[in-house]
Every structure is written in structure tokens, then in C-alpha cells.
C-alpha positions in Angstrom: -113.7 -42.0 -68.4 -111.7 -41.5 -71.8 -108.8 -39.0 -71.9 -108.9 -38.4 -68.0 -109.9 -41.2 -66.8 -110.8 -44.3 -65.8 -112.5 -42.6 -62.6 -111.3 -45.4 -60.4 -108.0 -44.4 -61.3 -107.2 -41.2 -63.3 -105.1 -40.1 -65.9 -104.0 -43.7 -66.4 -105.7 -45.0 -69.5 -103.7 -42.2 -71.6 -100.7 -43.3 -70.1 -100.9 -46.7 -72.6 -102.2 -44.8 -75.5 -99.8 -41.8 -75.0 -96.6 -44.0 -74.2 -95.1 -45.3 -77.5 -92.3 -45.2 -78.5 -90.1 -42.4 -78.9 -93.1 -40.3 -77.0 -92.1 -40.2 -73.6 -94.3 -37.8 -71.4 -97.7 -38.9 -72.4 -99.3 -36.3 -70.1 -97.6 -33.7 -72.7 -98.8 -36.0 -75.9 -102.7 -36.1 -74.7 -102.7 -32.4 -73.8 -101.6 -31.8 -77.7 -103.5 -34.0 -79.0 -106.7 -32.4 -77.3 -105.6 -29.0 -78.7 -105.4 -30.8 -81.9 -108.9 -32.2 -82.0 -110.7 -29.0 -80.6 -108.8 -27.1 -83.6 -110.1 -29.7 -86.7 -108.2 -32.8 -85.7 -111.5 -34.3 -85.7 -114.3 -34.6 -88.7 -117.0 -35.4 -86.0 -119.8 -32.8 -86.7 -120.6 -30.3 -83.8 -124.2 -29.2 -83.7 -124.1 -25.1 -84.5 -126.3 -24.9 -81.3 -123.8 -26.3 -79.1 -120.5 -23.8 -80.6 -123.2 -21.1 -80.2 -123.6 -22.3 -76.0 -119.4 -22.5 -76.3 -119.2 -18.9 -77.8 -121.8 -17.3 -75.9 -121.3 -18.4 -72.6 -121.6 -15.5 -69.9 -119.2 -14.8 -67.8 -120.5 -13.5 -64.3 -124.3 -13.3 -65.7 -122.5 -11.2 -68.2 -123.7 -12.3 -72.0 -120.5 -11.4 -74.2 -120.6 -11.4 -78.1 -117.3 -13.1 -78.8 -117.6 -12.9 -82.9 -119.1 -15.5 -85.1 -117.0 -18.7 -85.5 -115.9 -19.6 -88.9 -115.7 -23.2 -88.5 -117.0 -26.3 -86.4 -114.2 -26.3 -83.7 -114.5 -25.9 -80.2 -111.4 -23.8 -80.0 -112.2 -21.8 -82.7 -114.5 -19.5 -80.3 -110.8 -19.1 -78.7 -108.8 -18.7 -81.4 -111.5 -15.4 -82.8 -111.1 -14.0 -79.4 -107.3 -14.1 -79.1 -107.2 -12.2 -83.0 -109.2 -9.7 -81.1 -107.4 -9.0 -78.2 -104.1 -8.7 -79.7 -103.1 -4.9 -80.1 -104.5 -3.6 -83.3 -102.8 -1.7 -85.8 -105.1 1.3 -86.2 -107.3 1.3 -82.7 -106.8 -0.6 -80.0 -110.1 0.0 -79.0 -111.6 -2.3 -80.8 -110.9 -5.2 -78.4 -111.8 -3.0 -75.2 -115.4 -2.4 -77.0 -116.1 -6.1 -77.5 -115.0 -7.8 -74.1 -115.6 -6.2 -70.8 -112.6 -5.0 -68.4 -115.4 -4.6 -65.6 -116.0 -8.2 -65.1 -112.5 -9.8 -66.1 -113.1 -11.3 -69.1 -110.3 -9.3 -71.3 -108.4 -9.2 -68.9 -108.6 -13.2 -68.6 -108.4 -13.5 -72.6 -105.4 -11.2 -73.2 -103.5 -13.1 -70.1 -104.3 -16.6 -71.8 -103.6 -15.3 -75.1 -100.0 -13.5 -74.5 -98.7 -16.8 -72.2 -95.2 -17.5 -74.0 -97.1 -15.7 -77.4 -95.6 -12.2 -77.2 -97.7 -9.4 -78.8 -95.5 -7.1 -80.7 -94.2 -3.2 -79.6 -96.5 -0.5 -80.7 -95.4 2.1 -82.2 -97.7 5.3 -82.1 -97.6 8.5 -84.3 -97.6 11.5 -82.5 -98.2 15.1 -84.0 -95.9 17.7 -81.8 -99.4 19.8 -81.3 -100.7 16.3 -79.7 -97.8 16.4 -77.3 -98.4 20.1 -77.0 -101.1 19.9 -76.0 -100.6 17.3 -73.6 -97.9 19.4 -71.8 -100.1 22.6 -71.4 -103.2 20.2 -69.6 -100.7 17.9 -67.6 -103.6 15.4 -68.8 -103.3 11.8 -69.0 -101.8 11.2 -73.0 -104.6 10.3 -75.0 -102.8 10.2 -78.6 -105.5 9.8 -81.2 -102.6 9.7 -84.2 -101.9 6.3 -86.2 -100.6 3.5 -84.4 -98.1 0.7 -86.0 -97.7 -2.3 -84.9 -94.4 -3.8 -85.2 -92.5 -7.2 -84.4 -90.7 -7.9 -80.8 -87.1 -9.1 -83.0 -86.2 -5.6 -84.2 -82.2 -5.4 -83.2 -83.1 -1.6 -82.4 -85.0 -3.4 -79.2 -82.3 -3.4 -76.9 -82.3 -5.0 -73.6 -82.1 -2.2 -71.4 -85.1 -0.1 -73.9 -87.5 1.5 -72.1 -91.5 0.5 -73.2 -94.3 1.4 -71.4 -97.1 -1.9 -70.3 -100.4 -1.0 -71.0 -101.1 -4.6 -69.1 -100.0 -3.1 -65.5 -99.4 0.4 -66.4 -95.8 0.2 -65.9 -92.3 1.4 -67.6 -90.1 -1.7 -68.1 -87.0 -2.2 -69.5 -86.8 -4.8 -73.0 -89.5 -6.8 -74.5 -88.8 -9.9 -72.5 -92.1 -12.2 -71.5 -93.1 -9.7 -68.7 -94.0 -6.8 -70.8 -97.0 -7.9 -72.4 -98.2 -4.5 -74.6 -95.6 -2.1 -74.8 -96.0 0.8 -76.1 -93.4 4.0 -77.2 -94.0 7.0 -79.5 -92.2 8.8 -82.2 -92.9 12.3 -84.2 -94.8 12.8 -87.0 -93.9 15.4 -89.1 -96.3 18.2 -90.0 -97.0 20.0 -93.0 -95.6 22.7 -94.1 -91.9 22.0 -91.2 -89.0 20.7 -92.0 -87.9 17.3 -90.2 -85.8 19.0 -87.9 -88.6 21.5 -86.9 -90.7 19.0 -86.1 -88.4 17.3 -84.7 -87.4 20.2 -81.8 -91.2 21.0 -81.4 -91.6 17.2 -80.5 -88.5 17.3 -78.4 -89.5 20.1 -76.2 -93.0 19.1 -75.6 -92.0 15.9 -74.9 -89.2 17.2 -71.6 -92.1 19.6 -70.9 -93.9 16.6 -70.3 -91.2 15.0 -68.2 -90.9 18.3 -66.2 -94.1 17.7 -65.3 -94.2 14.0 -64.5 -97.1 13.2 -66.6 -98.4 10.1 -65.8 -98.7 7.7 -68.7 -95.9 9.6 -70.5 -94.9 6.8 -73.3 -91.2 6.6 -73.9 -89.9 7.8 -77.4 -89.2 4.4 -79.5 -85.9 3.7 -80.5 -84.2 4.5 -83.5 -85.2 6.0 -86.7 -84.8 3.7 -88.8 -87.7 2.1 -87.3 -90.4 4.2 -88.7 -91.3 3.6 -92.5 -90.2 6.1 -94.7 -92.7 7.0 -97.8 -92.2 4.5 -100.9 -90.6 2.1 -98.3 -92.4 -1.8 -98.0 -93.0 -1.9 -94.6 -91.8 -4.9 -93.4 -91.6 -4.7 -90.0 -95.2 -4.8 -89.7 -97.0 -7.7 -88.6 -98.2 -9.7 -91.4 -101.8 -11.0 -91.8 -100.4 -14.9 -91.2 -98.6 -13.4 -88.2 -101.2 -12.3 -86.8 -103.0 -16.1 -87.1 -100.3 -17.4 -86.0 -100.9 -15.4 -82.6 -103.7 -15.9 -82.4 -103.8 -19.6 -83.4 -100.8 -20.2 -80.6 -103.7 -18.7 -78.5 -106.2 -20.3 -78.9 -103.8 -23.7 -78.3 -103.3 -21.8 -75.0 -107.0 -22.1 -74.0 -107.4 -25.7 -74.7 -104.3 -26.7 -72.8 -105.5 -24.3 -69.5 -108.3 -26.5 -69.8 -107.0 -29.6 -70.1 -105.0 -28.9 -66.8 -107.8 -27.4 -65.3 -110.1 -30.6 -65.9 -106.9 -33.2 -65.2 -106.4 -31.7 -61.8 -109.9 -31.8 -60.7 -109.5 -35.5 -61.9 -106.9 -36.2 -59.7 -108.4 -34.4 -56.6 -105.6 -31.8 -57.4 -108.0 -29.4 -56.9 -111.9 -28.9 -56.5 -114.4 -27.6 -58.8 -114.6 -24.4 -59.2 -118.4 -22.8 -58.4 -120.3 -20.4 -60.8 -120.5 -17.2 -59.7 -124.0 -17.5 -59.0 -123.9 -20.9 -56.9 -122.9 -19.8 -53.6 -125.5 -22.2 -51.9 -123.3 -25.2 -52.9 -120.6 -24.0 -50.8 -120.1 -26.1 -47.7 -119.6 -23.5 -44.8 -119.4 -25.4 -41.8 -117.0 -24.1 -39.9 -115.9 -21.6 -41.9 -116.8 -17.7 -41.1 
């Protein structure tokens, strides 16, 4: 009746709240604004109970621990998960471990997360014996090395670059809004071998490799200069406000997919959508 309503006519009583001047598009102004509230905008106090129902809701019977809140807002639930999904510096399987690929719901997190909020190029360590190791098997990579994580506006990311999507388990060419995890890998030299040894061991394990049309091969990243040299700052990383800001951008992400959501059921746009789990409610007449 408030922000979507009245029922007798939706959407229209934001239209004389939203539509002052200089804010045309009131539609755009009360989807913000929502985000806005659910993120602090308001100094209403939630009962803990009620974020705890928000941040333990189960997804097809499926009771996920999403992380602890660390405030009163209903988007903060959203704004943990996103900082969790987004590719981590040392091991990415930290986010596969806390939300399940079986059922969707990392899958449906890292989609709502990355919309127009790119995640940054990850860079991964390789030891030539890894790659070695990987061309004698003909196994599926499986690098266990260090992984960096590294920004999308590097000018050594040209647009014809190869990465390869961990999303869809594709190659792709630039980091453009398709590619949402790409991935490449680069040597790490060894003990005891001089760069260039290292080098040539990594470079003919790594056409081995292509001989052999590995699947999963990751491309080799681009340019040298990329990887942090000992002593050096490394300031291509992503910083710790980066990283909030990601995942702040999406957590605004969830509240405005819900905000369409619920404004298009308003308007008979579209119809509820049923649990899982209430098939019954279903009107099957005539239907198969």
C-alpha cells in the first residue's frame, strides 16, 4: 500500500513522492531509495530474530549459513554474501564451501553480485613441476600455488587477451561484462633456477599441455610486468575498501532485483513465484 502501492492502483503513490523537481524517473528514485533504507538509511530498529529469518532462509529446504550480519540492515545479509562470493585472493574455495553449487544458490549469489560489478582477473602462481605434472596425467589443472587477485583496468588487458571463465567454463577474449571470473597463469620461479630456466621448464610444459588439448588449460597472463617483483608495493591488488565496495555495489544489486521483482507482481507484470515445496497451489486445469 506504501512504496508499491495503492493496491487499487499500483506504483502510483511514489510517483508524487518521487516526482520533484529536477528527479525525473521516480520509478529509478524509489528503487534507490529502497536500497538506501535496507543499507542504514533508516534508524528503525529490526528485531535480531527477524535478520536471523532474512539470513537464514533456506533455499529449496536447504538451510545455508550465510555469515553473521554485522549490523541491523536487511541488505546486510546480501552485502556479507557478495564479500564472499567474490574470487578470493588465496583460495577460492572458501566461497564454494559456504554456499551450495547443487541447489543454485552460489550460482544465484555470484550472478546477482557480478551484474555491472566486475570481479577482477586472477592471476594464479604456477610452479613448472605443477604444469609438469599436469602434462604427464593429461588431468584436469588443479593448481594448488598462490593466487593474486588483481584489478580489470590494467592496460596490459588488451581487448583481444585471452582469460579463461570459471562462470561457464569458457576461453573469452578481454575482460568485458561477459567474462565474469577470468582466470590466466604465469611461472613461479623455483629455487635453486635461474629465471630463464624456469621460465623454458614452464614454457614447454605448458605447449605439452596444448599438444594434448587439456581441458581447463588457463591461458598464460599477459605481460610481466604484471607480477610483483620482491620489495615491490603491490598495487595492483585489490584493496580491502575495494573489495567493500564490490561487495557493497552487490548487495545494492539484491535490493533493487527485489524491488523489481515485488513492483512487477504489483502490476500483474508477473505472478508470484511458488516455493519449491508448494506444488499444490498450482492451478493445473488444463495444463498436462
Amino acid at each position: 500500500d506504501g512504496l508499491f502501492g495503492p493496491r487499487s492502483s499500483p506504483a502510483s503513490a511514489r510517483q508524487s513522492v518521487f516526482s520533484l523537481p529536477g528527479m525525473d524517473k521516480p520509478d529509478q528514485w524509489a528503487a534507490r531509495y529502497m536500497a538506501w533504507m535496507a543499507l542504514g538509511g533508516t534508524e528503525k530498529p529490526i528485531p535480531p530474530p527477524v535478520l536471523q529469518v532474512v539470513g537464514d532462509t533456506p533455499v529449496l529446504g536447504t538451510v545455508i549459513s550465510r555469515g553473521a550480519a554485522a549490523s541491523a540492515n536487511m541488505l546486510e545479509v546480501a552485502k556479507v554474501v557478495c564479500g564472499a562470493v567474490l574470487p578470493n585472493a588465496q583460495d577460492r574455495a572458501y566461497a564454494r564451501t559456504r554456499y551450495s553449487m547443487e541447489i543454485g544458490d552460489y550460482d544465484l549469489w555470484r550472478r546477482v553480485c557480478a551484474f555491472r560489478n566486475q570481479a577482477p582477473v586472477r592471476e594464479i602462481e604456477v610452479l613448472p613441476s605443477e604444469i609438469i605434472s599436469v602434462a604427464k596425467t593429461n588431468d584436469r589443472p588443479k593448481f594448488q600455488s598462490a593466487v593474486l587477485v588483481y584489478r580489470r583496468d590494467s592496460p596490459a588487458y588488451l581487448p583481444n587477451t585471452q582469460f579463461w571463465d570459471l562462470y561457464d567454463g569458457q576461453m573469452k577474449s578481454g575482460v568485458g561484462a561477459n567474462v565474469i571470473e577470468p582466470e590466466c597463469i604465469y611461472p613461479k620461479l623455483t629455487g635453486g633456477k635461474t629465471a630463464e630456466e624456469s621460465q623454458r621448464l614452464f614454457d614447454d610444459a605448458y605447449q605439452a599441455l596444448r599438444n594434448t588439448n587439456t581441458p581447463g588449460l588457463r591461458p598464460v597472463c599477459p605481460g610481466s610486468s604484471l607480477v610483483p617483483q620482491p620489495g615491490t608495493p603491490e598495487k595492483t591488488l585489490l584493496t580491502a575498501e575495494e573489495q567493500q565496495t564490490w561487495a557493497l555495489q552487490g548487495a545494492i544489486n539484491a535490493g533493487l532485483s527485489v524491488f523489481s521483482y515485488v513492483d512487477a507482481v504489483t502490476r500483474g507484470e508477473v505472478g508470484v513465484q511458488l516455493a519449491y515445496d508448494q506444488c499444490e497451489q498450482r492451478n493445473l486445469a488444463g495444463n498436462p
